[in-house]
N, C-alpha and C positions, 0 to 999 in steps of 0.2 A: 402561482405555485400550486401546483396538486396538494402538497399536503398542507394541513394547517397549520403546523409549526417551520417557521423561519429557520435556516440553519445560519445564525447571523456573522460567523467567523470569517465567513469563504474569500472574500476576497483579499483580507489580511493574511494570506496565504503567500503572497509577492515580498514578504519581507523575509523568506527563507533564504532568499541568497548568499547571504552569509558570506566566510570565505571561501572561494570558490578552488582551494587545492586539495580535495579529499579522493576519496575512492571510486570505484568502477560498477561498467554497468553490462554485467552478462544475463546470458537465458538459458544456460543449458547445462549439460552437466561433465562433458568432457572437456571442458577449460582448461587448461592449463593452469598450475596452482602459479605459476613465477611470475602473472600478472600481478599477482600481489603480494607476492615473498620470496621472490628470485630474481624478480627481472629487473633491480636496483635502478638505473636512471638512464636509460634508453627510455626511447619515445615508440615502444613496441607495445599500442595500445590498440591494433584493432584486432576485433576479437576473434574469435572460427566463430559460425553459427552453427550450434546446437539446438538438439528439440527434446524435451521431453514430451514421454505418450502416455496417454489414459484412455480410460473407457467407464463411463458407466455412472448412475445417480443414483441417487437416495431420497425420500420424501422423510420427509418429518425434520422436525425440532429437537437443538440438546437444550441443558441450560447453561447459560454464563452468569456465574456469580462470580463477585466483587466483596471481600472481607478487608474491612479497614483496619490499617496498620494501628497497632495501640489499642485495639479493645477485639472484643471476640465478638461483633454485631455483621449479620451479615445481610447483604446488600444485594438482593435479587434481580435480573438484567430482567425487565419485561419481557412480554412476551404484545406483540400486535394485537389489540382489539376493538371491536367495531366503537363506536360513537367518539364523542366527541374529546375525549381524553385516550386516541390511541396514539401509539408510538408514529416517528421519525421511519422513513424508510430511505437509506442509500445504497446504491449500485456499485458495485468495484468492479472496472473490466480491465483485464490484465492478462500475466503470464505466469511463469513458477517464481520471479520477484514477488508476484504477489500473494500466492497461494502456501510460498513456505511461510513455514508460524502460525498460517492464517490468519492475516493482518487483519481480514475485514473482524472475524471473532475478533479479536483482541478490542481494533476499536469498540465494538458493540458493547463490549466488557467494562470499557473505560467509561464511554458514556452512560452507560446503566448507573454505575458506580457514581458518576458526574449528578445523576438525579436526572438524566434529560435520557432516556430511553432512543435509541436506535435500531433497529432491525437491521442489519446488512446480509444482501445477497449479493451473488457474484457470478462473473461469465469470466471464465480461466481456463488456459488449457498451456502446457509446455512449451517455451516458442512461440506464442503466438502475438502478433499484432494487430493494431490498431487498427490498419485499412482490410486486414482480415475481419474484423468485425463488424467494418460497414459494409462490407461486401456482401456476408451473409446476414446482412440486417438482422441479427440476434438485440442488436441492443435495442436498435427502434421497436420490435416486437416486446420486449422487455420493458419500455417505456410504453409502451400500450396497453398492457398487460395491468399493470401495479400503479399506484402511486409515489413517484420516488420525491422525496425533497431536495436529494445530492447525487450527482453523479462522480465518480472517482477514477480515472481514467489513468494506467501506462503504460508505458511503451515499452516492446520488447527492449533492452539493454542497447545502447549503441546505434541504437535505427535512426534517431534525431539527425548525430554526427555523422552519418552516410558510412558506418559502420561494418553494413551489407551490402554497398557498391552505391556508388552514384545517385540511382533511382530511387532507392530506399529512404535517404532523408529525405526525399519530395514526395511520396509516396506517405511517409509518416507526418509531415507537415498538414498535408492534405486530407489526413484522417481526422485528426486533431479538429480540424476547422469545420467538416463534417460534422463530428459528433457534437462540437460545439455551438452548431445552427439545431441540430437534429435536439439537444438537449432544450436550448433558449425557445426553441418551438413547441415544447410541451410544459415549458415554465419551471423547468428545472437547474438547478445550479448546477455549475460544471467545474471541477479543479483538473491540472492535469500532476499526477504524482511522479519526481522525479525517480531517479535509478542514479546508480554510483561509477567511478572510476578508482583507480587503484592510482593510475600518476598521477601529479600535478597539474603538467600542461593538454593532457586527455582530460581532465577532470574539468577544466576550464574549459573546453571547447565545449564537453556535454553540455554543463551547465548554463553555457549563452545560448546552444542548439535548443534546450529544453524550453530555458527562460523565452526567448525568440518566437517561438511556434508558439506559446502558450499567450505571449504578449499579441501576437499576429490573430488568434482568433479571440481574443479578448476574453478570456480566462482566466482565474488562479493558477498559481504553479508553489507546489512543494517541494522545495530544494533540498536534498537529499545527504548530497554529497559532502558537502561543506561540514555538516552537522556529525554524522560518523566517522570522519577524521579525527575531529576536535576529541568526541569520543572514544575514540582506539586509543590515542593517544592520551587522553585520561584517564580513562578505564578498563587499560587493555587486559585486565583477567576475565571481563564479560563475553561470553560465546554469542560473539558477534557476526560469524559465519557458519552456516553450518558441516559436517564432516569433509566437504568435497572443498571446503575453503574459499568457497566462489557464491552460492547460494545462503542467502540471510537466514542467518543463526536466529537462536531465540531475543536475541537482546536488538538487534536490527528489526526485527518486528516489531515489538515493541517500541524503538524508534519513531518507525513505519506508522504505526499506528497512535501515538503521542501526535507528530506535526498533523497528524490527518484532526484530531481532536481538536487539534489548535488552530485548524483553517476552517472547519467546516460548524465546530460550535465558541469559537471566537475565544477559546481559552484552554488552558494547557488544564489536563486533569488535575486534579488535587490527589499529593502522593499518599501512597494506601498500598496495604497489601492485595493482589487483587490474582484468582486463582481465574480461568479463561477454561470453561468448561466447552470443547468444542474439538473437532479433530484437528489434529495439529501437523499438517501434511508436511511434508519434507517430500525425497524421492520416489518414484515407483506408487504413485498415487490413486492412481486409475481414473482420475478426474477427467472431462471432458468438457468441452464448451457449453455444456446445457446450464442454463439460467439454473441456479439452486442458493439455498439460504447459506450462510458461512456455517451455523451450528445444526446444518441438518446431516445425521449420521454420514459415514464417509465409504462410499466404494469398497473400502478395502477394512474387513476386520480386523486387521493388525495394525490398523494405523493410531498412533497415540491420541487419548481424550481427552489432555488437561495439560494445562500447562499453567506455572507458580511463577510471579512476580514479588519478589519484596518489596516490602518497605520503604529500605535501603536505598535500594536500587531505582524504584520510581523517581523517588526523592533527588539522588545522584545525577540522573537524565535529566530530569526537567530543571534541575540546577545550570548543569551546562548549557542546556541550548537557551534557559531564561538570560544568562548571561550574556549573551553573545548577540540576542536578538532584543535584547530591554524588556521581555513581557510581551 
């Protein structure tokens, strides 16, 4: 391992599977909302491919704080420093699945919170895939670059299931297994993060397509799908989507960001209030595929800084999915 601390959760990341009837898995932003609120029980689950665009970086640091539920004490996210007591460093390479909410903040937030400090940086861009990022060897230079302990890796929406034609699921299979030699070659751990469907029987194929590739290069896999069904369906007042009704709302990130906690530091956060000082991208982002920190300033001025979790609601989440999966 590059870094000194173990991330000792990672491979208990295989018991996400859960039930496998939940939701979908898109990347773009002219969806069609009736994949998941009009299109009742046809099997009209492949998607259009869409792309969102960005441009542009930022250097520096925000902070993420973490404030526990029941008292007013608050809870500082590290920050990386040299010797022998520094943080955790993991990678998220992804799409706009990943980048809305800012999953990788959020986890960093959680973990801070957890007492086990993380740093997460990220390589995201609208649209984009996995074999796109070994192609332009961003992550291997990324891995040369830093010391990561975790790598977090997924896939554009649909590309497992052959989504985008034929070629595409063997294309994303084949990246998977890449990243996952290219990862084990620098002693790094590697999960791959599922994405969602909206039907049943589309949700079921993702999730063998997902489980499959990730089983095949000898991985972890975070199942996704299974877990925000159960959750709509229990907690359908949480803004689980965001405005376009296709891209993960603030409560899906959080999700997002929960199982990643739960695979990568072998336990689900302890619920707490916990506010996620970091930009909080949605659409029109300006991001680009350049290697950057999750909480360093964002492209675009206008883009929101913070983002508030209850209590409650921690609480609620990690209730359902602890049930469902025994702990």
């Amino acid at each position: 391992m590059n870094s000194q601390i173990r991330l000792p959760g990672l491979r208990s990341s295989r018991r996400f599977r859960g039930r496998q009837d939940a939701l979908r898995a898109t990347d773009h932003n002219d969806f069609e909302a009736c994949v998941f609120k009009t299109c009742k029980t046809t099997l009209a689950f492949v998607l259009l491919a869409g792309f969102l665009t960005g441009c542009g970086t930022a250097p520096g640091p925000m902070n993420n704080e973490a404030v526990r539920g029941g008292d007013s004490s608050t809870v500082e996210a590290q920050r990386e420093s040299p010797g022998p007591n520094r943080t955790d460093r993991v990678l998220f390479v992804g799409n706009s699945l990943t980048y809305y909410g800012n999953v990788p903040a959020v986890f960093s937030a959680l973990a801070g919170a957890s007492g086990k400090p993380v740093v997460s940086d990220m390589i995201v861009a609208g649209g984009a895939t996995l074999t796109e990022r070994v192609a332009d060897g961003s992550v291997a230079r990324a891995l040369d670059e830093k010391q990561y302990s975790a790598l977090v890796v997924q896939e554009r929406g649909g590309a497992l299931m052959c989504t985008f034609g034929p070629d595409s699921c063997v294309q994303s299979r084949e990246a998977v297994e890449a990243l996952a030699v290219l990862a084990r070659n620098k002693g790094v751990d590697i999960v791959l993060m599922g994405t969602y469907q909206s039907h049943p029987a589309a949700s079921r194929r993702l999730v063998e397509a997902e489980s499959s590739a990730a089983a095949e290069a000898g991985i972890g896999y975070i199942e996704v799908s299974g877990n925000l069904q159960r959750l709509t369906e229990t907690l359908p007042e949480l803004a689980w989507f965001a405005d376009d009704g296709v891209h993960p709302g603030k409560h899906l990130a959080l999700l997002n960001a929960i199982l990643v906690h739960q695979a990568l530091l072998g336990s689900f956060p302890a619920p707490q209030a916990i506010t996620v000082r970091a930009p909080i991208y949605g659409n029109n982002t300006g991001l680009t595929k350049a290697l950057r920190q999750s909480d360093a300033p964002p492209p675009r001025e206008d883009t929101p800084n913070e983002v508030h979790y209850s209590f409650e609601t921690m609480k609620k989440l990690i209730e359902v999915i602890d049930a469902e999966t025994g702990g």
